[in-house]
C-alpha positions in Angstrom: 0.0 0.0 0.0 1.7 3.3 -1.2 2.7 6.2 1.9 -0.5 9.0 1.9 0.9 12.3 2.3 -0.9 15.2 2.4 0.4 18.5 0.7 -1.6 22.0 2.2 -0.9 24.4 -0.7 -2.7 27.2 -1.8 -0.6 28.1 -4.8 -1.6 26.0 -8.0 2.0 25.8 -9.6 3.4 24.7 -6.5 0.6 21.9 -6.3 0.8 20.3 -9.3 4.7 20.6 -9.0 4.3 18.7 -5.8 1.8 16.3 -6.3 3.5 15.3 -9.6 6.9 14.6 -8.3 5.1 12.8 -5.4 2.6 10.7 -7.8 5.6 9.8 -10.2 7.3 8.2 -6.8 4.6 5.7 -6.3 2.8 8.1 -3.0 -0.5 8.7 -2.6 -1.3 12.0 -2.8 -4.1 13.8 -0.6 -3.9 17.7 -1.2 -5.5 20.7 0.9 -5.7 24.5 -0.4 -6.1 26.1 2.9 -5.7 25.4 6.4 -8.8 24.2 7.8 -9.1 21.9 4.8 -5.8 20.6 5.2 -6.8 19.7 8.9 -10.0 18.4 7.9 -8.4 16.5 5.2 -5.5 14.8 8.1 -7.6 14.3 10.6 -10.2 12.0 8.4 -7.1 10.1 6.4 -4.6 9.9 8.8 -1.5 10.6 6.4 2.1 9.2 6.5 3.2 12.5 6.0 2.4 16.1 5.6 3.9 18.9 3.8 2.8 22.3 4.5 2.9 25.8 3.6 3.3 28.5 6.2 2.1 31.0 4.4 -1.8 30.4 3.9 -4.8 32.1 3.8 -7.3 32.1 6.7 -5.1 30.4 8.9 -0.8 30.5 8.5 0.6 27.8 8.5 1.9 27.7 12.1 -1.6 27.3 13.7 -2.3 24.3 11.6 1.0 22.7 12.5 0.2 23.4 16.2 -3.3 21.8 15.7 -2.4 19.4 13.8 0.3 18.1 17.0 -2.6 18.8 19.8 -4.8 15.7 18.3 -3.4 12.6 19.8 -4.1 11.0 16.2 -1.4 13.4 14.4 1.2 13.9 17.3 3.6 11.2 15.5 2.9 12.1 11.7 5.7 14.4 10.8 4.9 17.4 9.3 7.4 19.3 6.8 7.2 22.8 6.1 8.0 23.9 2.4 7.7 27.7 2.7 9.5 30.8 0.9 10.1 31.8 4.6 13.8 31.7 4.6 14.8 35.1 7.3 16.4 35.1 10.5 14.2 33.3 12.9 11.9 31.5 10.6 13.7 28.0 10.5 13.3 28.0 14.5 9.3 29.6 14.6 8.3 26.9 11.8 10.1 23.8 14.3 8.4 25.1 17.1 5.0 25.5 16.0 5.6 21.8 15.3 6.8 20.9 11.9 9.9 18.3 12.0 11.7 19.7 9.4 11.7 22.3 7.3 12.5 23.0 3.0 13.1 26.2 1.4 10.8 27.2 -1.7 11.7 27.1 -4.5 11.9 23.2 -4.0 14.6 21.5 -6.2 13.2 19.1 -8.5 16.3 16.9 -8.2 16.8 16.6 -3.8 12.9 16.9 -3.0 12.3 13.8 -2.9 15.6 12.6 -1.0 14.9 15.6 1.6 11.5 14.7 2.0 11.9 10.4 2.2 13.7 10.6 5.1 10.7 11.7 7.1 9.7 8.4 5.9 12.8 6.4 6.8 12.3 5.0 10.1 14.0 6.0 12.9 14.2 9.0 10.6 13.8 12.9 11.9 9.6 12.4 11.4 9.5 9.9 14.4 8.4 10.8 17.5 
């Protein structure tokens, strides 16, 4: 059974980009445009993985990491944040809202996938 994970993305391009890449891998691919979906979305499928934008509308990114880790069902599934948000600070605000890790838009096509897959890995930076 291919790994679900769920991308929260409200930017089209950075979507299809995503989900692509992901598809091509062999992953199941749930995706969210907002925040409240993307919870919505978790909380019903249970992902292997999440990968989230900070910067969304309605709710940023950082409350739906810090929901997403208050439900007891979510606490272990690691959540990465692929952002644009790359200033003095924002690597250590992202980890503590609760994402595990963090990757820097624009994503490159060719270490994605590595950066991402080791979330995955077990005993890998995702587990709890």
């Amino acid at each position: 059974m291919p790994k679900k994970v769920l991308v929260i993305e409200d930017n089209q391009q950075n979507m299809y980009l995503t989900t692509f890449m992901l598809e091509r891998r062999g992953y199941q691919v749930l995706q969210a445009w907002d925040g409240e979906q993307g919870i919505q979305t978790a909380t019903r499928a249970i992902p292997d993985l999440i990968l989230l934008d900070i910067q969304l509308p309605e709710m940023d990114g950082y409350a739906v990491a810090s929901t997403l880790k208050a439900d007891p069902r979510l606490a272990t599934v690691p959540i990465v944040a692929v952002t644009s948000y790359a200033m003095a600070g924002d690597r250590e605000r992202i980890l503590a809202s609760g994402c595990n890790g963090y990757i820097e838009k624009p994503i490159n096509p060719e270490t994605f996938l590595a950066q991402i897959e080791q979330f995955l890995a077990p005993g890998g930076p995702g587990e709890a």
